[in-house]
PDB file with SEQRES, HELIX, SHEET and CRYST1 records, atoms N, CA, C and O in Angstrom:
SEQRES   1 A   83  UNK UNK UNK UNK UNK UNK UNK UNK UNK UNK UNK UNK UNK          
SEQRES   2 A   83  UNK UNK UNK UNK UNK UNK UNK UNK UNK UNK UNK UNK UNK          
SEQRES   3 A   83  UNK UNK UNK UNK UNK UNK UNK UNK UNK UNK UNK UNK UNK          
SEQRES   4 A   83  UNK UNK UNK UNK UNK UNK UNK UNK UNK UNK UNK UNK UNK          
SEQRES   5 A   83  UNK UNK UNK UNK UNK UNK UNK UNK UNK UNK UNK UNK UNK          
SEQRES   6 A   83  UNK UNK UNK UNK UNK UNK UNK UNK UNK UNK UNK UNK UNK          
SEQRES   7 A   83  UNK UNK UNK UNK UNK                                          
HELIX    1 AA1 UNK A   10  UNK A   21  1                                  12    
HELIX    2 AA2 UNK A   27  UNK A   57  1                                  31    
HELIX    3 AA3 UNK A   67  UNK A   80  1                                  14    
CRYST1    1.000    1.000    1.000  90.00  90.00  90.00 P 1           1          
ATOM      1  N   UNK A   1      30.187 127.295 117.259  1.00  0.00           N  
ATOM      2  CA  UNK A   1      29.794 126.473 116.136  1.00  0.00           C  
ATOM      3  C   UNK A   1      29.194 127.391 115.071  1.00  0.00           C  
ATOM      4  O   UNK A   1      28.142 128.020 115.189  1.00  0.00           O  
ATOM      5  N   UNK A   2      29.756 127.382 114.344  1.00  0.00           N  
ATOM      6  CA  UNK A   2      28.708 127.878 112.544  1.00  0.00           C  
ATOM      7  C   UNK A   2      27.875 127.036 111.614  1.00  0.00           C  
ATOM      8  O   UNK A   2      28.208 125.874 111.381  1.00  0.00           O  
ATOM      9  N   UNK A   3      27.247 127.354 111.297  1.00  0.00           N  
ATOM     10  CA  UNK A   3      25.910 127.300 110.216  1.00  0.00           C  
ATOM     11  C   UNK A   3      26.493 127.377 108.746  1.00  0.00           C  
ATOM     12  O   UNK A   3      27.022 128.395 108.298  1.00  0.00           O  
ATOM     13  N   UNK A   4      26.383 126.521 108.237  1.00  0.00           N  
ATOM     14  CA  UNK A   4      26.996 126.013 106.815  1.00  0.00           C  
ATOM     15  C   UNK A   4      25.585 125.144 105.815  1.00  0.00           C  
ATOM     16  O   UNK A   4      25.170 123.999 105.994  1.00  0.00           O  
ATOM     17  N   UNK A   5      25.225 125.919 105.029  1.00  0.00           N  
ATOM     18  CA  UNK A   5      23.946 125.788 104.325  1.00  0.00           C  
ATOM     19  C   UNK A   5      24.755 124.902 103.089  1.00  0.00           C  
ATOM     20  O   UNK A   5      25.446 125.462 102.239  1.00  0.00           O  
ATOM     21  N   UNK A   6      24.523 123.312 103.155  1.00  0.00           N  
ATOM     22  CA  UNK A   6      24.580 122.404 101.708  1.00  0.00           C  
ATOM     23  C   UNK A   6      24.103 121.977 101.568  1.00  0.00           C  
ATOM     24  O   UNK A   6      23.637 121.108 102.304  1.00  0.00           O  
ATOM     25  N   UNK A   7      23.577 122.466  99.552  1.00  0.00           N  
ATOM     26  CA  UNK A   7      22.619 121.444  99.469  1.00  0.00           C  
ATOM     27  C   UNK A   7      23.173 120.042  98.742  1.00  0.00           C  
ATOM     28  O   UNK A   7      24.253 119.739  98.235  1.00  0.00           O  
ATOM     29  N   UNK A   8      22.109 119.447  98.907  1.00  0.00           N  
ATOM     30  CA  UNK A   8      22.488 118.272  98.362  1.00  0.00           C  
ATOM     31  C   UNK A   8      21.764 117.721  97.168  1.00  0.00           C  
ATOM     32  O   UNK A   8      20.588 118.063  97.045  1.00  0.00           O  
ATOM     33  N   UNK A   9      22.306 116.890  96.238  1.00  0.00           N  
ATOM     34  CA  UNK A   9      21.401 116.192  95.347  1.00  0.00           C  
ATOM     35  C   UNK A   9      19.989 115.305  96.598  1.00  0.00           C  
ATOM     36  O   UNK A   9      20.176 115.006  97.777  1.00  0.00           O  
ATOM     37  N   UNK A  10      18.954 115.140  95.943  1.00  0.00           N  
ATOM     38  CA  UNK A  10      18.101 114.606  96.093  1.00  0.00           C  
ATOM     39  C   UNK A  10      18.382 112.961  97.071  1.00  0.00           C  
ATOM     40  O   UNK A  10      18.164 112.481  98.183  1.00  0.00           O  
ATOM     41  N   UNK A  11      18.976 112.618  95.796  1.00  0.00           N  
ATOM     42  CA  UNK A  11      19.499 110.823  96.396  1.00  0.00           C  
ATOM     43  C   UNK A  11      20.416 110.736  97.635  1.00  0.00           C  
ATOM     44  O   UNK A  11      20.363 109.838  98.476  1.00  0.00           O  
ATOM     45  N   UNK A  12      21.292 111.821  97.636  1.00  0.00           N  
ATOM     46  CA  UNK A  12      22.220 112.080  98.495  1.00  0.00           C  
ATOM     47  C   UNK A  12      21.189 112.175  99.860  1.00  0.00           C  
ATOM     48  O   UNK A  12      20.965 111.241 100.631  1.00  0.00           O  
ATOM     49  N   UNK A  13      20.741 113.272  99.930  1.00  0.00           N  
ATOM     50  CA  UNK A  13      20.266 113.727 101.031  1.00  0.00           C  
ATOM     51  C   UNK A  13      19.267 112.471 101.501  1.00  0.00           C  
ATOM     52  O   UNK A  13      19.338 111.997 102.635  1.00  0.00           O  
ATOM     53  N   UNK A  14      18.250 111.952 100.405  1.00  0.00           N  
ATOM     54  CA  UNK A  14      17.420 110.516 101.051  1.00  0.00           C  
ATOM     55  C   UNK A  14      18.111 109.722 101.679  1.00  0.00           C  
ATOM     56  O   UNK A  14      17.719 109.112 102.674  1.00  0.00           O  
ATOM     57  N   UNK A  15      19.439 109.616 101.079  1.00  0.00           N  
ATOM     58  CA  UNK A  15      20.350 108.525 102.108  1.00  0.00           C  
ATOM     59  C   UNK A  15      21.169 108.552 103.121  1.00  0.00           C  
ATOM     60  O   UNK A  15      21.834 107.718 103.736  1.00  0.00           O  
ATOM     61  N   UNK A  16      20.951 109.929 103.183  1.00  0.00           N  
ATOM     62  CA  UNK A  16      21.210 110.958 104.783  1.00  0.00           C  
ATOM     63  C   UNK A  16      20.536 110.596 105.775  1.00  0.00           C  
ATOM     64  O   UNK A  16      20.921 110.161 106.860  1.00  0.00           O  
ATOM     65  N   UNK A  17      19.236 110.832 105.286  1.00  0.00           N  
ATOM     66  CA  UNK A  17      18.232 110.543 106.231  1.00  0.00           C  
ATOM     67  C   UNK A  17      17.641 109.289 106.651  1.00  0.00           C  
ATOM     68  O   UNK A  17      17.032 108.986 107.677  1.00  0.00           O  
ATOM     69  N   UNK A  18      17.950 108.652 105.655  1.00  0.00           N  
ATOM     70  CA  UNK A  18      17.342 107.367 106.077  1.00  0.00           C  
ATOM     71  C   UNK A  18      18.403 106.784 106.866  1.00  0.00           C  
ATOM     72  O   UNK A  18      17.938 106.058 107.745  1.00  0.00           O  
ATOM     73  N   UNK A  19      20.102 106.865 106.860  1.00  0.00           N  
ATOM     74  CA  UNK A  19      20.937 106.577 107.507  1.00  0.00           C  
ATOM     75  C   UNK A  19      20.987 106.775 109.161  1.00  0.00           C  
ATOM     76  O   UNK A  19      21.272 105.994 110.068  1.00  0.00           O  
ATOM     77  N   UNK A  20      20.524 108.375 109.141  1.00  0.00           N  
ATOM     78  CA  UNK A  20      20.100 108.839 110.080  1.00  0.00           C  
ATOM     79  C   UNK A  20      18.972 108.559 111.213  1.00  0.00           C  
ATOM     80  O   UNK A  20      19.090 108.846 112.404  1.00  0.00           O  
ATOM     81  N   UNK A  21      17.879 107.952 110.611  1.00  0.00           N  
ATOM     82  CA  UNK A  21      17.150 107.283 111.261  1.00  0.00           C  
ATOM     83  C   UNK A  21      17.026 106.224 111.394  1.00  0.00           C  
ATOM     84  O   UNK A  21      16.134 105.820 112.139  1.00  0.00           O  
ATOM     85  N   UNK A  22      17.808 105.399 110.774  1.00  0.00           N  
ATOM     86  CA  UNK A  22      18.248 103.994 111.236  1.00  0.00           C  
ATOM     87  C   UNK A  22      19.510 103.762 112.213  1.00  0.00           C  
ATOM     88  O   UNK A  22      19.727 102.618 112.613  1.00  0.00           O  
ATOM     89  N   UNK A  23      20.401 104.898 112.630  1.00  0.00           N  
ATOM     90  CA  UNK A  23      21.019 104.693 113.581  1.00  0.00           C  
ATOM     91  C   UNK A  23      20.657 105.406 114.529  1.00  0.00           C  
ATOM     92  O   UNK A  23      21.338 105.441 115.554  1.00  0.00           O  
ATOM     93  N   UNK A  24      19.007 106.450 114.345  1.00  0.00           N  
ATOM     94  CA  UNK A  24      18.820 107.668 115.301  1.00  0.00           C  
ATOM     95  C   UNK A  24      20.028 108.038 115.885  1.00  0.00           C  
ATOM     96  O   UNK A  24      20.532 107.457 116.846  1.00  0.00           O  
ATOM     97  N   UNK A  25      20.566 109.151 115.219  1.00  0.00           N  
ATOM     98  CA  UNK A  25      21.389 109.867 115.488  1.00  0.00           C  
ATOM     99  C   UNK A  25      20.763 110.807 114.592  1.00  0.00           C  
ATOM    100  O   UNK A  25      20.191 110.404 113.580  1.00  0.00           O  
ATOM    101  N   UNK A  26      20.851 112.426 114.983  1.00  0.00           N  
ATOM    102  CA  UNK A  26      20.606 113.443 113.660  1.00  0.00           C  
ATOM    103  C   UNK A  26      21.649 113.600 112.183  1.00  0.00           C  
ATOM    104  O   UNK A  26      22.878 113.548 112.127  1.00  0.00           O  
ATOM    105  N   UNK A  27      20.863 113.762 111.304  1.00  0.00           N  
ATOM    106  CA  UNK A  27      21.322 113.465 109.817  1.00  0.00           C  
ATOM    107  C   UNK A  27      23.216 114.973 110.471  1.00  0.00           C  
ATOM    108  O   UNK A  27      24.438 114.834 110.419  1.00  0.00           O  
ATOM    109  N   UNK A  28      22.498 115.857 110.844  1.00  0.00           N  
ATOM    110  CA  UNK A  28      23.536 116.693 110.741  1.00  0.00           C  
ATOM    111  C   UNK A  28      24.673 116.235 111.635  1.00  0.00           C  
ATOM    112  O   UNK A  28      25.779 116.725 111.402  1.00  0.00           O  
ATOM    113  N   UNK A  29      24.560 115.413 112.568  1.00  0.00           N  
ATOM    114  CA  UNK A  29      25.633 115.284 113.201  1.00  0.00           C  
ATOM    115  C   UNK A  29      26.652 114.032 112.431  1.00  0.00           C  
ATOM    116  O   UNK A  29      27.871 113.862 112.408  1.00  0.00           O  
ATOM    117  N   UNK A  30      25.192 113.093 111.686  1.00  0.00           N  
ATOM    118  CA  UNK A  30      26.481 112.349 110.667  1.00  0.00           C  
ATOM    119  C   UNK A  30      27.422 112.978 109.707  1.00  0.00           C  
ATOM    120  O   UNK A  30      28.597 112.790 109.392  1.00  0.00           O  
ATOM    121  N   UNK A  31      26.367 113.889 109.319  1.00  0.00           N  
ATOM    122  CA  UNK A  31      27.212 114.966 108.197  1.00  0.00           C  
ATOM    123  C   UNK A  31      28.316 115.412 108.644  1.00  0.00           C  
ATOM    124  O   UNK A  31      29.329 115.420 107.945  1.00  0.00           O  
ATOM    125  N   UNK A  32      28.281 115.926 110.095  1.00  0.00           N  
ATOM    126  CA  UNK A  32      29.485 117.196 110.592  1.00  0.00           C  
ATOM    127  C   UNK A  32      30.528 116.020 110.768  1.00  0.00           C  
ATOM    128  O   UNK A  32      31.697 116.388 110.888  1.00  0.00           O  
ATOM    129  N   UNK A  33      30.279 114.646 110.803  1.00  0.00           N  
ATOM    130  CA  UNK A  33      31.410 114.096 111.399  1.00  0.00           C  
ATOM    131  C   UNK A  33      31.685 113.097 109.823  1.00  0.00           C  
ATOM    132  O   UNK A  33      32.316 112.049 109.960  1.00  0.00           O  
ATOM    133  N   UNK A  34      31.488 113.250 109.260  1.00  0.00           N  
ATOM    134  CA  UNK A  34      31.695 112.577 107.497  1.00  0.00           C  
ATOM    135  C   UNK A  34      32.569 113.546 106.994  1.00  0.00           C  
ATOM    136  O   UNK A  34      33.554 113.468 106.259  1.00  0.00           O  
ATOM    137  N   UNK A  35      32.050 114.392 107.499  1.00  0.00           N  
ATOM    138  CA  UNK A  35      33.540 116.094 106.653  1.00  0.00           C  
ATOM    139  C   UNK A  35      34.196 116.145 107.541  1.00  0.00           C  
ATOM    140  O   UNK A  35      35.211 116.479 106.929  1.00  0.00           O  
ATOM    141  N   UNK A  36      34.599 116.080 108.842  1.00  0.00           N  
ATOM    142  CA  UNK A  36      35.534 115.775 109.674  1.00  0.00           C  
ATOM    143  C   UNK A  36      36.352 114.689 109.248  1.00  0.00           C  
ATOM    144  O   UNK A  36      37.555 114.942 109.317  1.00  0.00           O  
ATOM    145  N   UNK A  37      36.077 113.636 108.858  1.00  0.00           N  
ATOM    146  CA  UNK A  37      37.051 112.788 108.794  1.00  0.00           C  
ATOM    147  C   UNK A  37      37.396 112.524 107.336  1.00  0.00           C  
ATOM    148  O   UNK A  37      38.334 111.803 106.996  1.00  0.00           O  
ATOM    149  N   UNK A  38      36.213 113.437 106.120  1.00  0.00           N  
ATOM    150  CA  UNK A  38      37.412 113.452 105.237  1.00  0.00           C  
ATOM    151  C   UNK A  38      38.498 114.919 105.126  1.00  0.00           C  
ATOM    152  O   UNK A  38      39.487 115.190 104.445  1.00  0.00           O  
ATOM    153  N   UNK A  39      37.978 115.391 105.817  1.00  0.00           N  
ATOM    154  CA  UNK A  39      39.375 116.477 106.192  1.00  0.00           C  
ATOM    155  C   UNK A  39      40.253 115.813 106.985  1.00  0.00           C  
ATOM    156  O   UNK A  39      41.365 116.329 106.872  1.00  0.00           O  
ATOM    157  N   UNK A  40      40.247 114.997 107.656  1.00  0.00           N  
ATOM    158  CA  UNK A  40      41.445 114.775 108.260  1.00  0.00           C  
ATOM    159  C   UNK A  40      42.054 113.449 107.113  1.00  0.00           C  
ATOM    160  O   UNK A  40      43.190 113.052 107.372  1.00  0.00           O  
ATOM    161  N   UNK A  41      41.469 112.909 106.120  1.00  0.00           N  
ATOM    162  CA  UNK A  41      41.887 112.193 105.192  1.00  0.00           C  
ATOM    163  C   UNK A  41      42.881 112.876 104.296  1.00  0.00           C  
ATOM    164  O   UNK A  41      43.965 112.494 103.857  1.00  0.00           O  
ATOM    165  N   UNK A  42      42.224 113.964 104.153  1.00  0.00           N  
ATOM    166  CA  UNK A  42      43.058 115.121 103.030  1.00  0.00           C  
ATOM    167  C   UNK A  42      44.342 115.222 103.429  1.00  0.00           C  
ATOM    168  O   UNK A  42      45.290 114.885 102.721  1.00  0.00           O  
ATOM    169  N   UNK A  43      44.456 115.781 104.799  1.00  0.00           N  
ATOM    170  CA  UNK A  43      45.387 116.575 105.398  1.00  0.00           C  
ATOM    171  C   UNK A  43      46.321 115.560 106.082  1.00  0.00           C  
ATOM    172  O   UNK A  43      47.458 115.949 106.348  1.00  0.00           O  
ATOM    173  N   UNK A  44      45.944 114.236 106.411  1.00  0.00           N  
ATOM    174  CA  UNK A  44      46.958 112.629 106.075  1.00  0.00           C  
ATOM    175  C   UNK A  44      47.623 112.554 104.571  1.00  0.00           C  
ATOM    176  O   UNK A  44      48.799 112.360 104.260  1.00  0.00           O  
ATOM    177  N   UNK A  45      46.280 112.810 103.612  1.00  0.00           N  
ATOM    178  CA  UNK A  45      47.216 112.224 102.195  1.00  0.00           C  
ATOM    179  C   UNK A  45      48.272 113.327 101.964  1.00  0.00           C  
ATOM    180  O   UNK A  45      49.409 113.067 101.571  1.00  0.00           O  
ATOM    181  N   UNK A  46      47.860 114.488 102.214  1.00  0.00           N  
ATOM    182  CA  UNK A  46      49.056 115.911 101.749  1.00  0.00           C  
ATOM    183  C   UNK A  46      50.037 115.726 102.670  1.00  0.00           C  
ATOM    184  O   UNK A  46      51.145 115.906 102.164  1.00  0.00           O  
ATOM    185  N   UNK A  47      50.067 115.471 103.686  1.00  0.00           N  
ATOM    186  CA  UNK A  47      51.173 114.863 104.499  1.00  0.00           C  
ATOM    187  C   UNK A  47      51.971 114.072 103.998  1.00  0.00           C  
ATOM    188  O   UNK A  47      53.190 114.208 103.891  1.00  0.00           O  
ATOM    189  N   UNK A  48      51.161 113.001 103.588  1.00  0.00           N  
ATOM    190  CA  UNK A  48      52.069 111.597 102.783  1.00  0.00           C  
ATOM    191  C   UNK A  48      52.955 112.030 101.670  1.00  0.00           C  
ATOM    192  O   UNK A  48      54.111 111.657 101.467  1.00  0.00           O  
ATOM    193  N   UNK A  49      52.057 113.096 100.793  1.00  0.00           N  
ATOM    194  CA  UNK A  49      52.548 113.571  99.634  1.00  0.00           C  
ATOM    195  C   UNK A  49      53.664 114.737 100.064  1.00  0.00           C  
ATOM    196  O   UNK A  49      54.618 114.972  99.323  1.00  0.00           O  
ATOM    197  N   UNK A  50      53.496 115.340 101.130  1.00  0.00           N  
ATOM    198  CA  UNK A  50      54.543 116.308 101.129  1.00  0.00           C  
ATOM    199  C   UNK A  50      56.245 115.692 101.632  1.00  0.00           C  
ATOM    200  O   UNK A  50      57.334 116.109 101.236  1.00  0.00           O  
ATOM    201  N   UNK A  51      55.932 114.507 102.685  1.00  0.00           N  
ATOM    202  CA  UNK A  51      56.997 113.625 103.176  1.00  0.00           C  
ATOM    203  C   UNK A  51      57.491 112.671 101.846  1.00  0.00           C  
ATOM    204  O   UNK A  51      58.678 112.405 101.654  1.00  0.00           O  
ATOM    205  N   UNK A  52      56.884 112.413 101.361  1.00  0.00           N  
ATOM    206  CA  UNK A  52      56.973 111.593  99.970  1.00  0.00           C  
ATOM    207  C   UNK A  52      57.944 112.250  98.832  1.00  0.00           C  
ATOM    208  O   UNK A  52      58.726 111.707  98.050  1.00  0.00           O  
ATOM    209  N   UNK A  53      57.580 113.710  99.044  1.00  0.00           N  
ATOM    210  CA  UNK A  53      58.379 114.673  98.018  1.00  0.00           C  
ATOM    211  C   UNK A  53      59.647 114.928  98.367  1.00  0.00           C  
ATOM    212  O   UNK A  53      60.714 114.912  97.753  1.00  0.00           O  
ATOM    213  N   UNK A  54      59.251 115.228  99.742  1.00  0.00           N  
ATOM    214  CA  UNK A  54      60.789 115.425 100.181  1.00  0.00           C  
ATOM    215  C   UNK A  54      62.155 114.172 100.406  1.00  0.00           C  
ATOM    216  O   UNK A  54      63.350 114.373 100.193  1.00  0.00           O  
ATOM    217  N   UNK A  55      61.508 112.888 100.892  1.00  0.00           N  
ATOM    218  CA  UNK A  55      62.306 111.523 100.385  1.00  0.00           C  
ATOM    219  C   UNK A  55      62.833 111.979  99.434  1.00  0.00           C  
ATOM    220  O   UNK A  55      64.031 112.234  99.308  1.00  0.00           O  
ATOM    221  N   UNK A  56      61.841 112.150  98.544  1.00  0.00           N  
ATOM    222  CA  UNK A  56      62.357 112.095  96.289  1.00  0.00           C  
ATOM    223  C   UNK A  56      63.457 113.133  96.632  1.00  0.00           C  
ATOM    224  O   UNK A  56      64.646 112.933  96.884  1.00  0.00           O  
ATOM    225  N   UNK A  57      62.932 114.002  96.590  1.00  0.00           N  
ATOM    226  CA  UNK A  57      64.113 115.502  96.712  1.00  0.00           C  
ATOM    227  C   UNK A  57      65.780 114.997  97.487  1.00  0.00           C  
ATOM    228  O   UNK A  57      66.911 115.364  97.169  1.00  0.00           O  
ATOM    229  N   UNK A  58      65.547 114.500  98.055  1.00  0.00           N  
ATOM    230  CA  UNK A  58      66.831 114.563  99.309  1.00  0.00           C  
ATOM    231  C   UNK A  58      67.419 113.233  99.176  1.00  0.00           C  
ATOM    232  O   UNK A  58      68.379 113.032  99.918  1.00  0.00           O  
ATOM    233  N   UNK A  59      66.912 111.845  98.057  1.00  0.00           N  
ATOM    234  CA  UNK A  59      67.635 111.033  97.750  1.00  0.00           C  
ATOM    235  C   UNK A  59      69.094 111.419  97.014  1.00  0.00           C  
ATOM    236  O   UNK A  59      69.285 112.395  96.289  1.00  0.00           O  
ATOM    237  N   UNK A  60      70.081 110.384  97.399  1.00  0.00           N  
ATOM    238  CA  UNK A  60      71.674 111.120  96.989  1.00  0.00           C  
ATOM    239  C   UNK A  60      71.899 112.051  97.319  1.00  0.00           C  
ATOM    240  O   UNK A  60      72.922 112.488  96.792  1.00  0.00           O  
ATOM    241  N   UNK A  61      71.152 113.105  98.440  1.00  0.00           N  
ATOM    242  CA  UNK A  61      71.802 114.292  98.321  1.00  0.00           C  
ATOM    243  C   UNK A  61      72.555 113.749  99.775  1.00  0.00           C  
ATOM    244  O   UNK A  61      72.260 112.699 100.345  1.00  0.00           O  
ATOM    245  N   UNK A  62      73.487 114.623 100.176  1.00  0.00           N  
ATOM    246  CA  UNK A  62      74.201 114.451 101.659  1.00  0.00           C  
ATOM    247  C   UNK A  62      72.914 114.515 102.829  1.00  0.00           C  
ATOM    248  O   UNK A  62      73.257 114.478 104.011  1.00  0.00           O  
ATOM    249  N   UNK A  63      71.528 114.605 102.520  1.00  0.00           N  
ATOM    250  CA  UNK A  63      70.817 114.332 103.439  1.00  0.00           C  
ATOM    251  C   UNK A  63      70.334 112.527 102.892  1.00  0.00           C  
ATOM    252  O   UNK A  63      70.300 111.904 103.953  1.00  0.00           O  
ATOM    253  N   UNK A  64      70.195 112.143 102.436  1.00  0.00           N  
ATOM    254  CA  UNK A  64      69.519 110.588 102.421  1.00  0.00           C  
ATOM    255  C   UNK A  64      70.067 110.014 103.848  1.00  0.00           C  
ATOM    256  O   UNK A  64      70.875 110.416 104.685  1.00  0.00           O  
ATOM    257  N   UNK A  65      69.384 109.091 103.733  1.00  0.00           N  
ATOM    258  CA  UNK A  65      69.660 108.059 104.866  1.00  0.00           C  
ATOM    259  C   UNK A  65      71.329 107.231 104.554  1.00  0.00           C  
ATOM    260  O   UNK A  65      71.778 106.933 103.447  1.00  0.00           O  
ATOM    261  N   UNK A  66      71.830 107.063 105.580  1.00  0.00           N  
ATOM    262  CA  UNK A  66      73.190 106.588 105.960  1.00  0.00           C  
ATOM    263  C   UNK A  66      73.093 105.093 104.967  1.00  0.00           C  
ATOM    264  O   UNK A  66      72.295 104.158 105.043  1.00  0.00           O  
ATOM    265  N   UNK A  67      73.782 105.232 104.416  1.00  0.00           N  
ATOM    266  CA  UNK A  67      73.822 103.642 103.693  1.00  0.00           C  
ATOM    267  C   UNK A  67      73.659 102.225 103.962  1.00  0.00           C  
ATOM    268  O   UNK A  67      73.221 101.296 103.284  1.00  0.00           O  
ATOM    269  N   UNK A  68      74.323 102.348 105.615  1.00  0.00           N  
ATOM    270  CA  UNK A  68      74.802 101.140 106.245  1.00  0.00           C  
ATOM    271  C   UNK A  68      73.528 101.171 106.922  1.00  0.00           C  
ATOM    272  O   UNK A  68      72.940 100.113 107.150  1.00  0.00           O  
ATOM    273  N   UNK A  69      73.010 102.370 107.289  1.00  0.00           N  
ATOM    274  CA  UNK A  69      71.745 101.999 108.258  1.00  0.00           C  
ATOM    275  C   UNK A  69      70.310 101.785 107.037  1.00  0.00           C  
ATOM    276  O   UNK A  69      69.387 101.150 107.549  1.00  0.00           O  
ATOM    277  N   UNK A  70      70.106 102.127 105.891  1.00  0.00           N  
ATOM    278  CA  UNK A  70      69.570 101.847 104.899  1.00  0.00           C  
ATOM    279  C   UNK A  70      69.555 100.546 104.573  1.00  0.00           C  
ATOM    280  O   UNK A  70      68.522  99.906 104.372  1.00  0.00           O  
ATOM    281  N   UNK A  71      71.005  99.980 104.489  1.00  0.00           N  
ATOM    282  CA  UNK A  71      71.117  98.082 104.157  1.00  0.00           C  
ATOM    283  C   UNK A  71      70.412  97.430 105.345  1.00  0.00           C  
ATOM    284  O   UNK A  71      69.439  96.685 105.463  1.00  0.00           O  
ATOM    285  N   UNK A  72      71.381  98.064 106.268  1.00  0.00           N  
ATOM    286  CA  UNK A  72      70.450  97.141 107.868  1.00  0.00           C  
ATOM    287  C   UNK A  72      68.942  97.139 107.549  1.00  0.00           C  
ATOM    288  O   UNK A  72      68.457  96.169 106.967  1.00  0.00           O  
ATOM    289  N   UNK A  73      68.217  98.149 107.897  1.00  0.00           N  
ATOM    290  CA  UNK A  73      66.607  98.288 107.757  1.00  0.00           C  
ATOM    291  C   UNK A  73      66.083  97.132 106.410  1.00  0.00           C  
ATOM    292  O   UNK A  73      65.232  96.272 106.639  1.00  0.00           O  
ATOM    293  N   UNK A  74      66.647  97.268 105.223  1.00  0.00           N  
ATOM    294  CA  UNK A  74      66.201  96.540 103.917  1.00  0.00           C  
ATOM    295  C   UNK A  74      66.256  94.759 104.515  1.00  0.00           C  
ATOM    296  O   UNK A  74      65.312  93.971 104.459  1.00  0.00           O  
ATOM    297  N   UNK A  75      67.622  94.481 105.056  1.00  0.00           N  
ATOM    298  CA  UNK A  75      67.506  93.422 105.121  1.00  0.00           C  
ATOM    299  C   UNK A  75      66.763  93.287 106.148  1.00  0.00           C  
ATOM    300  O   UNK A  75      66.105  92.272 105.919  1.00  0.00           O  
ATOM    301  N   UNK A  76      66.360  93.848 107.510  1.00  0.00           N  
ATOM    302  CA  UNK A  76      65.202  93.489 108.668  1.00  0.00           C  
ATOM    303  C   UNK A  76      64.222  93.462 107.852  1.00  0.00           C  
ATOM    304  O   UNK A  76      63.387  92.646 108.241  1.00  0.00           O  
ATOM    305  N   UNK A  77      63.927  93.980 106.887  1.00  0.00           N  
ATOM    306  CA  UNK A  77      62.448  94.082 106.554  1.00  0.00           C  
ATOM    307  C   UNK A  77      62.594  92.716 106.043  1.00  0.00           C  
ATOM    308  O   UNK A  77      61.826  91.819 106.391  1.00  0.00           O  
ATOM    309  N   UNK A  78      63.712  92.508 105.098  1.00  0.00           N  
ATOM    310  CA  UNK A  78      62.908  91.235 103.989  1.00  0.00           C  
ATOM    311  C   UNK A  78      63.215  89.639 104.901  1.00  0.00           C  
ATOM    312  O   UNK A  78      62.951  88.464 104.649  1.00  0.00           O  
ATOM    313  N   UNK A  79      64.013  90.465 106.231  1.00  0.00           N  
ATOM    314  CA  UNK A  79      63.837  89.050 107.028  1.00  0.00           C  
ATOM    315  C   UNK A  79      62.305  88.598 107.715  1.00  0.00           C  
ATOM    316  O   UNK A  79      61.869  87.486 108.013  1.00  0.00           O  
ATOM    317  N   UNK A  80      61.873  89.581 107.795  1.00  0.00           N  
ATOM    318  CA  UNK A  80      60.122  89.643 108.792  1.00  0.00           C  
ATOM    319  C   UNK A  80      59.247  89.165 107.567  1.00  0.00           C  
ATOM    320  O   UNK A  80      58.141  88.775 107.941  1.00  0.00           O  
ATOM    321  N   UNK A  81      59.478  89.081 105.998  1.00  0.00           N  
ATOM    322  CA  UNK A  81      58.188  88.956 105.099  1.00  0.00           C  
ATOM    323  C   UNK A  81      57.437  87.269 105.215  1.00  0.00           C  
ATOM    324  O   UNK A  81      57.879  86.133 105.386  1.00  0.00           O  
ATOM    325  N   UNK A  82      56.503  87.694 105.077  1.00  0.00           N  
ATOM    326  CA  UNK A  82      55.752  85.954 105.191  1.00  0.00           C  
ATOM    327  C   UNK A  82      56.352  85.353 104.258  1.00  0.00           C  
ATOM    328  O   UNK A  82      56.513  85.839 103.139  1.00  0.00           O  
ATOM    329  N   UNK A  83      56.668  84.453 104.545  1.00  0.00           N  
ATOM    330  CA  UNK A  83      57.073  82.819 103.613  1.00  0.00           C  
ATOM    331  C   UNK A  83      55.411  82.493 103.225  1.00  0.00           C  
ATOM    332  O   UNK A  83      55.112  81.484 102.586  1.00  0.00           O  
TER     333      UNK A  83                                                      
END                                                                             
């Protein structure tokens, strides 16, 4: 484990702590696990965005999806939508 010195605004950090002692748990372990999960937020959305790019890229090209299996899927979907 490493030692990572942040500071914080004032308000920030009061509501660290007071968070912290209202669920007694230590302020740092909420912290270590608040940047844990927005790193793994990041590294979901750049995912989305990198799969997202490549869809765009590879529409019409001889890689897209098969046509017939494209119609099939469109119409399953708009058969499942709520009425």
């Amino acid at each position: 484990m490493k030692n990572f010195h942040l500071p914080l605004p004032e308000r920030t950090y009061a509501e660290l702590r007071a968070a912290a002692e209202r669920s007694r748990v230590p302020a740092t372990s909420m912290a270590r696990e608040a940047i844990q999960q927005w790193l793994l937020a990041r590294e979901k959305a750049e995912r989305h965005r990198a799969i997202a790019a490549y869809a765009a890229g590879m529409g019409g090209s001889p890689w897209d999806l098969d046509r017939s299996l494209e119609a099939a899927t469109i119409e399953l979907l708009m058969a499942n939508q709520p009425k």
